[in-house]
C-alpha positions as CSV (number, residue, x, y, z in Angstrom):
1,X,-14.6,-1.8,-4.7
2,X,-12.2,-3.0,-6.9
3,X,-9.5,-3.0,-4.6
4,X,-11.8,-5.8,-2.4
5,X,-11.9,-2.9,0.5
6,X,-15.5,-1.8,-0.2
7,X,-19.0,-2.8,-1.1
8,X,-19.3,-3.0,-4.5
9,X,-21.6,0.0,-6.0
10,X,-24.8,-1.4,-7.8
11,X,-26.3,1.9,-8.9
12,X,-25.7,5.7,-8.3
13,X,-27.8,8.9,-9.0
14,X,-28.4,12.3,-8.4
15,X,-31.2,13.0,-5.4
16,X,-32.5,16.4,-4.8
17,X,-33.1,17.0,-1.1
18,X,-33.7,19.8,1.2
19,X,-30.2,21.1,2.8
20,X,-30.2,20.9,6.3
21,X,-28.5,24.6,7.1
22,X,-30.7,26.6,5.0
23,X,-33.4,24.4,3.5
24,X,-32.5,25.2,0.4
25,X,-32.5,22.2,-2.0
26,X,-29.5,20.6,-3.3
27,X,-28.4,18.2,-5.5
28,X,-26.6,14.7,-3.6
29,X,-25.1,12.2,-5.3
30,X,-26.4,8.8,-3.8
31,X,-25.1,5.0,-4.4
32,X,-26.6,1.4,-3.4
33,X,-23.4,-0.5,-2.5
34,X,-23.9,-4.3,-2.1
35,X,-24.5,-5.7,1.5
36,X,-21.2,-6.4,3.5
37,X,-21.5,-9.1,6.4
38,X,-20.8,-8.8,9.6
39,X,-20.5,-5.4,12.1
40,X,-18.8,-2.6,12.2
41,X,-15.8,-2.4,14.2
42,X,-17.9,-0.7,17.0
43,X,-20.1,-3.5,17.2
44,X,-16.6,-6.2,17.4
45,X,-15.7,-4.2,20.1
46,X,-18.6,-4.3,21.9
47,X,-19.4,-7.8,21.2
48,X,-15.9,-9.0,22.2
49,X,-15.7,-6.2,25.4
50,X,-13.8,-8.6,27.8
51,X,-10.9,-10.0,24.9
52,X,-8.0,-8.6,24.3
53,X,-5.9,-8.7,21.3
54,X,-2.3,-8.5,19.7
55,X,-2.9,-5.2,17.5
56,X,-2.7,-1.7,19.3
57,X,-5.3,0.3,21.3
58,X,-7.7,2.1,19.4
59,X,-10.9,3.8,20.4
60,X,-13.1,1.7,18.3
61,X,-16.4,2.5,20.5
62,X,-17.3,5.6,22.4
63,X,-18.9,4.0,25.5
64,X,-15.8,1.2,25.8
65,X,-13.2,3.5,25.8
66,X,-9.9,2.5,23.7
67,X,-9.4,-1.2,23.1
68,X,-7.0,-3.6,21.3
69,X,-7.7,-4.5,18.1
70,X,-6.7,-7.5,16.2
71,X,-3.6,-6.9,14.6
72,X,-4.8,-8.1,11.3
73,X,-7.5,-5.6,11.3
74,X,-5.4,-2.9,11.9
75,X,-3.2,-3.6,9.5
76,X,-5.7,-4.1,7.3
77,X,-7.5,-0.5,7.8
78,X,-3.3,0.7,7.1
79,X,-3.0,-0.7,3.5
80,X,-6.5,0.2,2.8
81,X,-6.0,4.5,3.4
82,X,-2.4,3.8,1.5
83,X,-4.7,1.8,-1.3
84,X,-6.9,4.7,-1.2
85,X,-4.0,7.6,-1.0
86,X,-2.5,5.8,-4.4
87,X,-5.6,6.0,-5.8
88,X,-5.9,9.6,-5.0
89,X,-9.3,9.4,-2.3
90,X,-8.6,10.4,1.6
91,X,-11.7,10.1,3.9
92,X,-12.4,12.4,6.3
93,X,-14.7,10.0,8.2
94,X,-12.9,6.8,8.9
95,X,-14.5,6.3,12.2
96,X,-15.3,2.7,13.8
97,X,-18.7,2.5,12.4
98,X,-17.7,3.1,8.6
99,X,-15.2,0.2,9.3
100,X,-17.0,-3.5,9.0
101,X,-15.1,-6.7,9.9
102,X,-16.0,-10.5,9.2
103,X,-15.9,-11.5,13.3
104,X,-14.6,-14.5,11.9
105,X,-11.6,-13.6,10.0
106,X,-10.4,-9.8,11.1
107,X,-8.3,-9.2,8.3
108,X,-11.4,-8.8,5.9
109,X,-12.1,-5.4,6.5
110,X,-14.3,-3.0,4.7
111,X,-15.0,0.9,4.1
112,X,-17.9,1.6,3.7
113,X,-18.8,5.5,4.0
114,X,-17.7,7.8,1.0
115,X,-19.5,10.7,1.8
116,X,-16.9,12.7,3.2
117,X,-13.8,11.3,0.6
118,X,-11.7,14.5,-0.4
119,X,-10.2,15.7,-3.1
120,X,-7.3,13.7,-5.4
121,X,-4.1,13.8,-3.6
122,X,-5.1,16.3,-1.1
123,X,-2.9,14.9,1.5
124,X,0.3,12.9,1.1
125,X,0.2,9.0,2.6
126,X,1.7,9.9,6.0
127,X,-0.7,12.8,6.1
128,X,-3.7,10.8,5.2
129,X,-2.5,7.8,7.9
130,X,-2.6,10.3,10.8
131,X,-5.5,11.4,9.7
132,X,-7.8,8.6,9.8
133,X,-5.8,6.8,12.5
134,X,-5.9,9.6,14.6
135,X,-9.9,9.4,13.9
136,X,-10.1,5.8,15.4
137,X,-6.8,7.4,17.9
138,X,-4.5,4.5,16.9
139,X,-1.1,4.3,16.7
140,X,0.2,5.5,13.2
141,X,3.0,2.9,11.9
142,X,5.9,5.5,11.0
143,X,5.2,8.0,13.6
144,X,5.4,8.6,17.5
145,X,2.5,9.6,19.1
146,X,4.0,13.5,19.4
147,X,4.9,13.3,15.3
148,X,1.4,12.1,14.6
149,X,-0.7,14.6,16.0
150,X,1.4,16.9,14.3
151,X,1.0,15.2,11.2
152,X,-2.4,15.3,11.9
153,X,-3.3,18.8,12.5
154,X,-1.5,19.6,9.3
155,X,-3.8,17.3,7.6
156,X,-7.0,18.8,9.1
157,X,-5.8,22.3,8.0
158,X,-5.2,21.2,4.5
159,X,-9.0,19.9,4.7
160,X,-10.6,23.1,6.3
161,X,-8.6,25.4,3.1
């Protein structure tokens, strides 16, 4: 939140609920993040299904298909996983509907699903880039598409260790 690319936390605690494999109870750490405004990047794409825009193809909903995105969001959702990487967090579930965007002005982008954020300095920045673009399937910005998914797969098998 203090970087300006996520909702800012209001409160967090500890909630004891069943686990889903086993039934077991365990302990989850829950927050109440401020409200964003405006959709999720699935929802832009669907809302805006016959534009196209100057930014790359990305799968940004499952029933569209890959679309353009604006440029400015895509950059955007770049310098926020670098942010992140600096900082030391890597999601592992930077998908189009933990994305939101202000319709209005594309370049204000927010994460906002930390479940799944991994452990400090897990991956390197060109590790953690494939990573999430290859989540959304978008062009990474250093690498060829062959390069990326390699990039990639070495990313997901630092995750599964």
């Amino acid at each position: 939140a203090q970087l300006g690319h996520s909702p800012k936390v209001l409160d967090a605690f500890l909630n004891v609920r069943p686990n889903s494999a086993d039934g077991e109870a365990e302990a989850v750490w829950m927050m109440i993040m401020e409200k964003v405004e405006g959709m999720t990047l699935e929802a832009f794409a669907e809302a805006k299904v016959g534009e196209s825009f100057d930014g790359p193809r990305c799968l940004l909903n499952d029933d569209i298909g890959k679309k353009t995105m604006p440029k400015k969001t895509y950059d955007t959702i770049v310098h926020i996983v670098k942010e992140f990487n600096r900082r030391g967090l890597v999601t592992a579930d930077a998908h189009s509907r933990n994305f939101m965007i202000d319709p209005a002005s594309p370049g204000n982008v927010k994460f906002i699903d930390f479940d799944l954020v991994l452990e400090p300095h897990l991956l390197d920045e060109k590790e953690a880039l494939a990573l999430v673009l290859g989540m959304l399937q978008c062009p990474h910005p250093d690498l060829d598409e062959k390069e990326a998914y390699g990039v990639g797969a070495v990313a997901e098998t630092k995750i599964e260790a």
